[in-house]
N, C-alpha and C positions, 0 to 999 in steps of 0.2 A: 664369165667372170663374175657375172653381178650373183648367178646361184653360188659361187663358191664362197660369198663374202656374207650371202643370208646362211649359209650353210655355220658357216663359223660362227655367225653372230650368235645363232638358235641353240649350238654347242656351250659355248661359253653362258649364254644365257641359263642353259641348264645346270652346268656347273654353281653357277652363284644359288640357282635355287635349290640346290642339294646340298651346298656347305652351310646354310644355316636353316633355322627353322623354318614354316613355311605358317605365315601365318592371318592368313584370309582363305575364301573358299576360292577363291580367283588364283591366287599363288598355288597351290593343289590340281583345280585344273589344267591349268598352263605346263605345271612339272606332268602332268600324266600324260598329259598330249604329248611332251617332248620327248620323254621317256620314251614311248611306242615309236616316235616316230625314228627314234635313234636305234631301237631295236627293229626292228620291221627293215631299216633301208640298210642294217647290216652297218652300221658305222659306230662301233663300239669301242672299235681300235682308234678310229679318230679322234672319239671323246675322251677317249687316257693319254692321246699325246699332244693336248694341247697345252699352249702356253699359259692358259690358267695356272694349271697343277705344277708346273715348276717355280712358277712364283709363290705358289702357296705354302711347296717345301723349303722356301728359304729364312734361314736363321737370321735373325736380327741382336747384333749385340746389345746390353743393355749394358749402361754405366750408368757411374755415379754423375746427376746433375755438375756443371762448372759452379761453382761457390760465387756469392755476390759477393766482392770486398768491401762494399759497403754496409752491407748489413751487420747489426750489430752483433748477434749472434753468430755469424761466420767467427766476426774476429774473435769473439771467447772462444767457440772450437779452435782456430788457430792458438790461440793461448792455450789453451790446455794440453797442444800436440794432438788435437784429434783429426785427420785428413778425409 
């Protein structure tokens, strides 16, 4: 049980160090060590079906901030008809 939880951890952990830059000599080693070790033990398929990556695919809407009614400048956008 406790290998299957370092197993994921070291997966996900690889993930994070491959979605952004890697930027000390320490970050570098650590992605090359994990790398080998995810190809070496054959667990390649594991690494594309984790839960990382489906969260990473997900869309976030983005709207317009809610307007202060107090602010003085909302109310002349309101006066002017602009929403």
């Amino acid at each position: 049980m406790i290998e299957e939880r370092d197993m994921a951890i070291a997966l996900r952990r690889l993930a994070i160090l491959e979605s952004g830059p890697l930027r000390t000599t320490d970050e570098l080693l650590e992605w090359s060590k994990l790398r080998k070790w995810v190809i070496d033990n054959d667990l390649v398929e594991a690494y594309k079906e984790q839960h990382y990556f489906s969260c990473v695919d997900e869309i976030t809407q983005n709207g317009y901030a809610p307007k202060n009614r107090r602010s003085i400048f909302s109310r002349f956008l309101t006066f002017l008809g602009i929403k």
